[in-house]
Each structure stands twice: as structure tokens, then as C-alpha cells.
KESE-397757 format. One line per field, with one value per residue (C-alpha): z, y, x; residue in three letters. Coordinates in steps of 0.001 Angstrom, whole numbers, plus 500000, padded with zeros to 6 digits. Example, Ala and Ser with C-alpha at 12.3 -4.5 7.8 and 13.67 -1.06 7.14 Angstrom:
<recs>
z: [507800 / 507140]
y: [495500 / 498940]
x: [512300 / 513670]
aa: [ALA / SER]
</recs>
This chain:
<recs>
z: [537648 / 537807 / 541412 / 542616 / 542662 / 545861 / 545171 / 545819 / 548602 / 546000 / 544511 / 548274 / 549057 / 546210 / 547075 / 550543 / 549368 / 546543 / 549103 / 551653 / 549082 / 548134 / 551530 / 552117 / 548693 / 550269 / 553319 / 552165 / 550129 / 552765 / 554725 / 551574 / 551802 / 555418 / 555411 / 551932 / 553661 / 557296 / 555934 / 552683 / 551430 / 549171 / 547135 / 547861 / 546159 / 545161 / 544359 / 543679 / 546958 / 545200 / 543286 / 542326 / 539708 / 540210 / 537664 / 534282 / 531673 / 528659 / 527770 / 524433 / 523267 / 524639 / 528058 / 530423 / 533922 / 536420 / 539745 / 541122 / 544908 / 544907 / 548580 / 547148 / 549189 / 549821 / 550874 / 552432 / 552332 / 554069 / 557292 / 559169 / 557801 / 558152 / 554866 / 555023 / 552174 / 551043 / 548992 / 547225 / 544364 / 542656 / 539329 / 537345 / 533540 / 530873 / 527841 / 527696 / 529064 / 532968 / 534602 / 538370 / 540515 / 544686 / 547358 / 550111 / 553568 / 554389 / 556600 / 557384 / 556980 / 559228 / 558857 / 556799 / 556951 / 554630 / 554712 / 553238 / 551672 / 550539 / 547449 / 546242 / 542670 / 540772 / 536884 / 536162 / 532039 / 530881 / 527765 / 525799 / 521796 / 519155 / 519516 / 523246 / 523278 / 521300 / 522671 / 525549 / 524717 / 522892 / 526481 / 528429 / 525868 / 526740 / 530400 / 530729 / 531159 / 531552 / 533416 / 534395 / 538080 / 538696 / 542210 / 542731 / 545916 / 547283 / 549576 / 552421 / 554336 / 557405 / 558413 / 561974 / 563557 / 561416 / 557594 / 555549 / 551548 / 549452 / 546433 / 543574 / 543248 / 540019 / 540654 / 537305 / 537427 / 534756 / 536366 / 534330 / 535765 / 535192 / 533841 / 536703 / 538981 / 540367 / 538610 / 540581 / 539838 / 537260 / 536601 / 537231 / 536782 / 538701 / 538486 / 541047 / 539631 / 540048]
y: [627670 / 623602 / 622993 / 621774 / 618411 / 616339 / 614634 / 610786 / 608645 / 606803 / 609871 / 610833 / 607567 / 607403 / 610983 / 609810 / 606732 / 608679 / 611314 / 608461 / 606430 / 610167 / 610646 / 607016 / 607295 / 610659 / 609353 / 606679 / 608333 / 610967 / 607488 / 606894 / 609989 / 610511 / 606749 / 607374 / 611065 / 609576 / 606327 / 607307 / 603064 / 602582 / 599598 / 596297 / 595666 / 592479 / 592384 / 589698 / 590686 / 587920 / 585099 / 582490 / 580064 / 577171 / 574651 / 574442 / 572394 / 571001 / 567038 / 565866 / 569652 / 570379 / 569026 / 572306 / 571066 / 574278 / 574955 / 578311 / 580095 / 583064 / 585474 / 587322 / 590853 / 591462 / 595480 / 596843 / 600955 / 602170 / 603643 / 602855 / 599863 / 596163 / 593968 / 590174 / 588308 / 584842 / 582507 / 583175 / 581047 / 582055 / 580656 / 580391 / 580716 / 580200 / 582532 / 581940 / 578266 / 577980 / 575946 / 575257 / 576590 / 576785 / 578329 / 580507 / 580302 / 583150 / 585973 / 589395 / 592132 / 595284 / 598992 / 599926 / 596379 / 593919 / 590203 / 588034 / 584132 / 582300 / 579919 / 576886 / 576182 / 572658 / 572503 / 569088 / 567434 / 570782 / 570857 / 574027 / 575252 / 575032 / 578455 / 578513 / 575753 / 577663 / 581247 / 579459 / 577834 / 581056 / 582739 / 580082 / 580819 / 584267 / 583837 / 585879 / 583685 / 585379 / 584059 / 585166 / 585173 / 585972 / 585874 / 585703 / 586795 / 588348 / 591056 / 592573 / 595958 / 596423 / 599826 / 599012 / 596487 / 597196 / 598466 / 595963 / 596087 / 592874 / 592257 / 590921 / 591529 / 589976 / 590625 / 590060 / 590429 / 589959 / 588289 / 587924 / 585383 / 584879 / 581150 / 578038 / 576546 / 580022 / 581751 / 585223 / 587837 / 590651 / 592432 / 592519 / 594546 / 594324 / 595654 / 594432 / 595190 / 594962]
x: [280295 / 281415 / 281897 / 285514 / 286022 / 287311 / 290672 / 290063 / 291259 / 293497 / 295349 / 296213 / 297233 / 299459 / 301341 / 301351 / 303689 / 305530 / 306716 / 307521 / 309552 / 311511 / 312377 / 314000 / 315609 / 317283 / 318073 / 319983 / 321668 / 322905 / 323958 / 325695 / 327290 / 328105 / 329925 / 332294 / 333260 / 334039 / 335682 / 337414 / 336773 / 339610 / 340243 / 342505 / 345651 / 346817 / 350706 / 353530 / 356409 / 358888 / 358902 / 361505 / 361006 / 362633 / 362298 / 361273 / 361577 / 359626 / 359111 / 358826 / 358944 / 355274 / 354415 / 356174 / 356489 / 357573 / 357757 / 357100 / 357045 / 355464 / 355295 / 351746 / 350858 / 346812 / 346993 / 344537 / 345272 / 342092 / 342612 / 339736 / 338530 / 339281 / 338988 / 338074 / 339468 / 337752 / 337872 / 340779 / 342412 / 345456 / 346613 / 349567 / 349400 / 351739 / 350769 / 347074 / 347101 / 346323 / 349523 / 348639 / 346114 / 345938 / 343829 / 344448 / 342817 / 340487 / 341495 / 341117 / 343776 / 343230 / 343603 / 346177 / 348078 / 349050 / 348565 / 351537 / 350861 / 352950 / 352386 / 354054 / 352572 / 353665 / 353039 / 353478 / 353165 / 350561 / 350336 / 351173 / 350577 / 352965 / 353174 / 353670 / 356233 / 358753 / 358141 / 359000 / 362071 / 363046 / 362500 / 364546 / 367590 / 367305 / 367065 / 363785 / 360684 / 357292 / 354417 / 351283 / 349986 / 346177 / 344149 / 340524 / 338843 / 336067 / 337017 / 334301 / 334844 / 333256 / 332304 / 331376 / 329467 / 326435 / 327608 / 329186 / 330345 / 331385 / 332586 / 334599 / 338384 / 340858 / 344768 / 346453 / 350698 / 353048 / 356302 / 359375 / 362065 / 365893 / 366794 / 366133 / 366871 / 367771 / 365109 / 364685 / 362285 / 363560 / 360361 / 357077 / 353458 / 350695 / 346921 / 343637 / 340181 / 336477]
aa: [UNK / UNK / UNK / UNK / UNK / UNK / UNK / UNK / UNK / UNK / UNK / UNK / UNK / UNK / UNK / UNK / UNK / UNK / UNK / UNK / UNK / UNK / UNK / UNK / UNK / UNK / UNK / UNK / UNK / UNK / UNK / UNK / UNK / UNK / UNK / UNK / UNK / UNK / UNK / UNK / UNK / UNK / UNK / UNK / UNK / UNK / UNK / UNK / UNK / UNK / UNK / UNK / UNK / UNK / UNK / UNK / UNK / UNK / UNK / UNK / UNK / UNK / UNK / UNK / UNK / UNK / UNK / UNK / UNK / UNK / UNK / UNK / UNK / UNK / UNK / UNK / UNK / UNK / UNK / UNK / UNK / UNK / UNK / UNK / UNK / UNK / UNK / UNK / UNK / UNK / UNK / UNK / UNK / UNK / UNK / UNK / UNK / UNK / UNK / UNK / UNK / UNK / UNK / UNK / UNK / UNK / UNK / UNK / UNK / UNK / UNK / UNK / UNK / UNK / UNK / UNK / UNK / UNK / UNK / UNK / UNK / UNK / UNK / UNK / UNK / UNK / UNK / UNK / UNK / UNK / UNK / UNK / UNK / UNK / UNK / UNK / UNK / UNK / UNK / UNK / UNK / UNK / UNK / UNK / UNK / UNK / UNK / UNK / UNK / UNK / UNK / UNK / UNK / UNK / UNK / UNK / UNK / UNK / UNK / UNK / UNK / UNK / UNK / UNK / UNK / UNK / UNK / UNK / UNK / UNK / UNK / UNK / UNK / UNK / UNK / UNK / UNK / UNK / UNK / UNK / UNK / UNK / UNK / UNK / UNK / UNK / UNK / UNK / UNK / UNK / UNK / UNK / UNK / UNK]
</recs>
């Protein structure tokens, strides 16, 4: 009969660190676990509160020059978790063609608050499409002009003193206007993603 043979120092080694690395990979995600069921994280909301647009106009049939003011809402719904914005830009686009741009000041929005900002965007001689010109025109006539408002910001939660989770957060809302100079917000749809 063969006699048994010893398992090596290698193969025990290598258990040794495969059970280890099983454990931690269990661990955390029990951590994992443990945080999402005591915090409930829930995702920021970007929103348009009002708007007024309160000029435009287009030169030489092409070249729009607007002026918007726009009171944009940063929610943050979770309960028991502060969210610090930064950087944030937020930009104004006509039909596929970006119109003005700004940025907003970091800051952090606690539990179950909202942070307001208010933004004063100046289109000045942008140059839209054939296309664009006259569906914009079209939409002056008609007192309904549609424009496009997106933000960009990084959002972080902070679960504690030690836990933290950051990332990437697009607001995109539709906002349809009445005619300028007393151009008042008539509709509007809004969606914030990853």
C-alpha cells in the first residue's frame, strides 16, 4: 500500500490566504449591508423651482441672444445623511447647441433639506442651425419656447465620520417658457442620473 503523502507548505499557505481573503470579502460585504439597511442612501434630485426667460431674440436670423434666471433645487431626500455637492456647472442649451454655461459654489445640503441657487445665464450672438433658427422662431410665434437646462455635479454622502460615497450626478430638465420679456415657466420635466 502507497504511503500518504504530506500536503506541502505551499498548498497550506495558499488555503491559509484563500480562506483569509473569503472572510474579508464577507465581511465587507455584511458592512455593506448593515450601512444600506441603517441609512436607507437614496439618490439626489436635481430640479428647475422657476424660471423666467427674459429676453430673446435672434440677429441676422441665426445668432439667438437670451437671457434666462433660473431658481435650481439640489434635494437631498435621505434622512440620515448629509450630501456635499461640488463642482457643479449648469448649462443652458437651445435644441442640441449649448447657449451659456455657469458654476455653482460648493456646498453641502443636510438631512432631508434642499439647497436653492440661483442662476443668471446670458446667451449672447450663439449661433444656431438652419434648422434651429426657425423651430425657434416658429416657437416664439407660438409663445412656447423650449430650452434645455442640464447640471453636472459630483455629489458625496457621508455616513459618519468614517464612511464616505462619491459620485457622478447629470440633472437634465425640459423647460417650456411663455413669449419675453415676461417669459414665465409653463411646463417643465425633470430627471437626475448616474
Amino acid at each position: 500500500m502507497p504511503l500518504p503523502q504530506q500536503t506541502n507548505f505551499f498548498t497550506w499557505s495558499a488555503a491559509v490566504c484563500c480562506a483569509i481573503f473569503w472572510i474579508l470579502i464577507i465581511l465587507a460585504g455584511l458592512i455593506v449591508l448593515i450601512v444600506y439597511i441603517v441609512f436607507r442612501p437614496r439618490t439626489p434630485k436635481f430640479d428647475i423651482s422657476t424660471a423666467t426667460l427674459n429676453a430673446a431674440y435672434l440677429d441676422m436670423g441665426y445668432l439667438l441672444n437670451a437671457d434666462l434666471t433660473v431658481l435650481v433645487n439640489f434635494i437631498n431626500p435621505n434622512k440620515k445623511v448629509s450630501v456635499y455637492f461640488s463642482p457643479m456647472y449648469i448649462d443652458a442649451y437651445y435644441g442640441s447647441t449649448l447657449i451659456a454655461t455657469t458654476y455653482i459654489e460648493p456646498f453641502t445640503a443636510r438631512k432631508h433639506h434642499s439647497m436653492f441657487a440661483s442662476v443668471h445665464m446670458v446667451a449672447s450672438q450663439v449661433r444656431l442651425g438652419l434648422l434651429e433658427s426657425q423651430k425657434l422662431k416658429k416657437q416664439l410665434e407660438s409663445s412656447r419656447a423650449s430650452f434645455e437646462i442640464k447640471g453636472y455635479f459630483r455629489a458625496r454622502a457621508n455616513f459618519g465620520s468614517l464612511l464616505r460615497y462619491s459620485y457622478k450626478l447629470h440633472g437634465d430638465c425640459t423647460v417650456v417658457f411663455s413669449r419675453p420679456p415676461d417669459g414665465i415657466i409653463v411646463g417643465r420635466k425633470c430627471k437626475t442620473r448616474h
